[in-house]
NUSEZA-955806 format. One record per residue (C-alpha): x, y, z. Coordinates in pm, whole numbers, plus 50000, padded with zeros to 5 digits. Layout:
# NUSEZA-955806
XYZ
...
# end
This chain:
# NUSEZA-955806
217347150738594
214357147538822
213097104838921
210167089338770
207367090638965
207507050138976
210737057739252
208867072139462
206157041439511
208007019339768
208757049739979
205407060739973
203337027939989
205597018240353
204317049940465
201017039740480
199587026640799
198046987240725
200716976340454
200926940440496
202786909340336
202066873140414
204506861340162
207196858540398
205756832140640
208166802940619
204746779040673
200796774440729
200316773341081
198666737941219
195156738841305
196096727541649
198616755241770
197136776841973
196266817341830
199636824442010
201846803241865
200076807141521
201066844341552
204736839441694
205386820641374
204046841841138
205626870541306
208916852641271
208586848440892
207776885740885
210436897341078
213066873840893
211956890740573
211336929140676
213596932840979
216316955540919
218766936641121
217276903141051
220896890041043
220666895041411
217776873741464
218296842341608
217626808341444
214196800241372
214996760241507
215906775541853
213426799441896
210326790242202
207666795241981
205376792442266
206186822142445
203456851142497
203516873142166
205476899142386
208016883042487
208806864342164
208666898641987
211176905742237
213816876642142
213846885241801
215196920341808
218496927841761
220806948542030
220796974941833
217166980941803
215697006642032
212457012441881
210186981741723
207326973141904
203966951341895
200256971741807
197106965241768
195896954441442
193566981241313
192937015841418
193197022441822
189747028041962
190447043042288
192217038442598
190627042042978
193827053443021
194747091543151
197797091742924
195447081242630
192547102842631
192047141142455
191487166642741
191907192242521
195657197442643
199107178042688
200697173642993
203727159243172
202947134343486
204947144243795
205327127044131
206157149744438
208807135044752
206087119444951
204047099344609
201667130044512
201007131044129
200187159043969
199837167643579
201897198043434
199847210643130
202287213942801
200297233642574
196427238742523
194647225742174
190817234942282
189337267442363
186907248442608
189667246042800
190897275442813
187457290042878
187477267543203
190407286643313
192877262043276
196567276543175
200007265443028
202397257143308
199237250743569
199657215443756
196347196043813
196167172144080
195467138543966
194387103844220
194777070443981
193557075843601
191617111443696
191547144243725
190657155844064
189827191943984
192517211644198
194957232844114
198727221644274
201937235144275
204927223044457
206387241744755
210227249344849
210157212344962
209207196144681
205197185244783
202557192044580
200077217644779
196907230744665
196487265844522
193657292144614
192137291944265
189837265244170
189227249643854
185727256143678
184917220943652
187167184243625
188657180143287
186457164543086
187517141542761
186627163542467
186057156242110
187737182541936
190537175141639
192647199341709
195317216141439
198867203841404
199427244441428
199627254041834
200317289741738
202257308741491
202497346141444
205127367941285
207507394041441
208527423941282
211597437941435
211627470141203
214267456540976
213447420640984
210327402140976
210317366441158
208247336441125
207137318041407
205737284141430
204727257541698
204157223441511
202817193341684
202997166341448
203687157241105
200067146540988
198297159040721
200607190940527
197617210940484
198417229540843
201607232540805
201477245540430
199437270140510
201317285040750
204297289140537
202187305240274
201257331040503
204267337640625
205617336840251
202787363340162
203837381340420
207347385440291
209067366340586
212707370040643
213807344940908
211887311640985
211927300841386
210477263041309
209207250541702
209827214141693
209897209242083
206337190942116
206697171341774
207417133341805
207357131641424
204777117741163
204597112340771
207777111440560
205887128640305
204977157340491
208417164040670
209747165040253
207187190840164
207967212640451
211427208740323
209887217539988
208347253440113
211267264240328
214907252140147
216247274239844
215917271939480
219307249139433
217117217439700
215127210339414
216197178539237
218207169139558
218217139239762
215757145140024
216977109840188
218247079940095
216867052940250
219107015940313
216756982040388
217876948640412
219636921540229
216016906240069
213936941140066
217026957739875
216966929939601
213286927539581
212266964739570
215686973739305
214776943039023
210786959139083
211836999139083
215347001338978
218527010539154
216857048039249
214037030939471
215737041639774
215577077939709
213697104939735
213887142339618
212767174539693
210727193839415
209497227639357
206267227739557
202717229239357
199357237139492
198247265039754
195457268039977
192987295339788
193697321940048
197177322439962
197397317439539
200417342739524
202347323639768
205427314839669
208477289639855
210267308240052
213727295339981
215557306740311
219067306140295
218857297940691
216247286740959
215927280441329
214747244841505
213667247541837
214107208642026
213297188342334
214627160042464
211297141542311
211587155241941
211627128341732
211637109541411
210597132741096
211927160941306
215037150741349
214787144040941
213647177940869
217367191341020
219077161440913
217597163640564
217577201740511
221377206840659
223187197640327
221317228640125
220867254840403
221897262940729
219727250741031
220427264841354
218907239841664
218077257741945
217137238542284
218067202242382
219327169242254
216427152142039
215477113542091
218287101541801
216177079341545
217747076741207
215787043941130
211977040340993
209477014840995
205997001440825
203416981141014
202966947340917
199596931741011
197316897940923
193416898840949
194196866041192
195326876841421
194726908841689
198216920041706
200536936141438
204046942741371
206006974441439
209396967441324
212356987641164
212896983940829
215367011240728
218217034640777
218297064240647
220747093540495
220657125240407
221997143940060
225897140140213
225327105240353
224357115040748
221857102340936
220227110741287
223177095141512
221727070241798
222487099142102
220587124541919
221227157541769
223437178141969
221917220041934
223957246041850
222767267342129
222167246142452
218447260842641
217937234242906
214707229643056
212857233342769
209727213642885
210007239743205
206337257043162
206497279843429
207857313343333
205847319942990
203537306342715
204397293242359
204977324642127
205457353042332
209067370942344
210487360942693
209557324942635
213277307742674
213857288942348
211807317842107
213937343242317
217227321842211
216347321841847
215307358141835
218587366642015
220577347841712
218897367841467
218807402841637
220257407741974
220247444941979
216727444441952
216437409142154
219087406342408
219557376042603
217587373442942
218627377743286
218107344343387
217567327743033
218207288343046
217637290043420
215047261943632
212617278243806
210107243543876
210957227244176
213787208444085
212847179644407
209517169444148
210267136443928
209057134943580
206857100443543
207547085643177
206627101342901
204567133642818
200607126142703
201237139242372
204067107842295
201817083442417
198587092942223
201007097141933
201917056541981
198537041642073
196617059241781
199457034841536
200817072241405
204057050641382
202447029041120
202827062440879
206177074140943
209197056940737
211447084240950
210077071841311
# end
């Protein structure tokens, strides 16, 4: 029997970036602590009522409640906790940052033997860019927080040397919104017909939908789902993807089941009921006008295509999907984040809460484990740019998945799987498109993050 809509409210209200609760703050702050202290208690109360681990917290008596926010945050977490973090409170504004800026592509920050840095573009989300002749794979040089202008690449030694073509111009931040879509197309084999998608980020579903009702007017028979670039997003989206794509017997199933802690389990079950903590999947409703025949495409199978920076709701959408169809993961290990959280903010102060809140499981009781999910069919080097763009059919990780489905008509590479960047460049941190994702508070939506 399908839920009430009133179970779905807590799981859906926590998704929503801003949800705040000032009931848990064990007392008014004096007028004479300073702003800091004022905020290390309240954050305190907060975390002793939200946290999931609060058990692990230490005693509020012997905490140093003067302590820079930071570093208090810090003391509080448990050893388990790999992911909760302090924000800003309110909507980011901008960064002077390189990391945090829209160039109108994503790229990967490498340093060279001798201290050059140079930026690896990912993938390209503005035709202004391309028009300037920049290209997936390409390294720009970059001196402190800029682009320079020149083309690099790094010789047999591993330094970064300039190439012979220039660019038409230095990157420039643009003001695009680009899709959550970075290309899809389908391939027709002859006998089978395969979907192909490249999705960035679980934001809004109306991308994603579409897609999936093209490819389901299009009579689709395999799905390749490209998760490599996708650090994860809204709960609600990842469940309607799951919606379009699983078969017929998903509906009415768990879609996850989602643990708290000691006080949020109480309070949420006497206000919702013991089904609060679940959600389900349902037979989808609503199409884009261009596609009013499109129907769900109820695969029996799909394909997932990971990096070692897919994240969050994509590791829920294999997690979640795997107890009604099979989902083949093609690439490398993902991140490993079977916990969610919900930002917690208060109009005093300029810094909000970021902390986990939940565990969750799938329809058999899994959950993402801590060292990520383990693929089926090992690619490494999937952030490797060099050899071929996103979609076409010698691209390593498409290549893998078409392979799976039909290797007479796709065999297997020479050299699939193989490194071809110079293996003497160091990757610095993390990719632009994981930072941007973390400054502009897209945590603050995603339960599954």
């Amino acid at each position: 029997m399908r839920p009430s809509l009133k179970y779905f409210i807590p799981i859906l209200c926590v998704a929503v970036m801003g949800c705040t609760d000032d009931s848990a703050e064990p007392s008014v702050p004096s007028a004479t602590e300073d702003r800091d202290t004022q905020f290390n208690r309240w954050a305190y109360g907060q975390m002793n009522h939200h946290y999931l681990w609060r058990t692990d917290m230490p005693d509020s008596l012997a905490c140093d409640y003067s302590l820079a926010p930071n570093e208090f945050f810090k003391s509080l977490l448990s050893k388990r906790d790999r992911f909760s973090f302090l924000t800003g409170n309110d909507s980011f504004t901008g960064s002077s940052e390189l990391l945090g800026q829209d160039y109108g592509f994503e790229f990967q920050l490498f340093e060279d033997l001798i201290g050059n840095v140079a930026a690896q573009v990912l993938y390209i989300t503005s035709q202004r860019v391309a028009d300037a002749g920049i290209c997936r794979g390409d390294f720009l040089e970059v001196r402190g927080n800029h682009f320079t202008g020149r083309r690099v690449a790094p010789d047999a030694g591993g330094i970064f040397a300039y190439v012979d073509t220039p660019l038409q111009g230095i990157p420039e931040i643009g003001d695009e919104t680009p899709s959550t879509i970075q290309y899809y197309s389908i391939i027709d084999t002859g006998t089978k017909r395969i979907g192909y998608v490249c999705y960035l980020q679980f934001e809004s579903s109306l991308d994603i939908v579409s897609v999936l009702c093209y490819f389901s007017v299009n009579h689709i028979d395999e799905l390749v789902l490209d998760l490599r670039y996708n650090p994860g997003g809204y709960v609600s989206t990842c469940r309607e993807l799951g919606n379009w794509i699983l078969p017929a017997n998903a509906y009415g199933g768990i879609y996850q089941h989602c643990e708290y802690n000691d006080i949020i389990n109480a309070e949420r079950t006497a206000a919702y009921g013991e089904d609060f903590c679940n959600s389900y999947y349902e037979y989808p409703t609503g199409t884009p006008l261009e596609y009013v025949d499109a129907k769900p495409l109820q695969l029996p199978r799909m394909f997932v295509l990971t990096s070692t920076h897919t994240a969050s709701a994509s590791e829920a959408a294999i997690v979640c999907m795997r107890p009604y169809m099979e989902v083949v993961q093609i690439g490398e290990t993902t991140v490993g984040k079977g916990v969610g959280s919900y930002n917690l903010r208060d109009k005093r102060f300029p810094l909000a809460l970021q902390p986990i809140t939940m565990q969750y499981y799938n329809a058999l009781g899994e959950t993402t484990p801590d060292s990520g999910l383990v693929p089926d069919i090992v690619i490494e080097g999937t952030y490797d740019t060099s050899r071929s763009h996103i979609g076409e059919l010698t691209e390593p990780l498409l290549r893998a998945a078409l392979t799976a489905i039909d290797p007479v008509t796709f065999p297997p590479l020479p050299d699939e799987g193989a490194r071809s960047r110079a293996t003497k460049i160091s990757p610095i941190g993390e990719p632009s498109f994981v930072v941007k994702f973390r400054l502009k508070n897209v945590f603050s939506h995603d339960i599954t993050r």
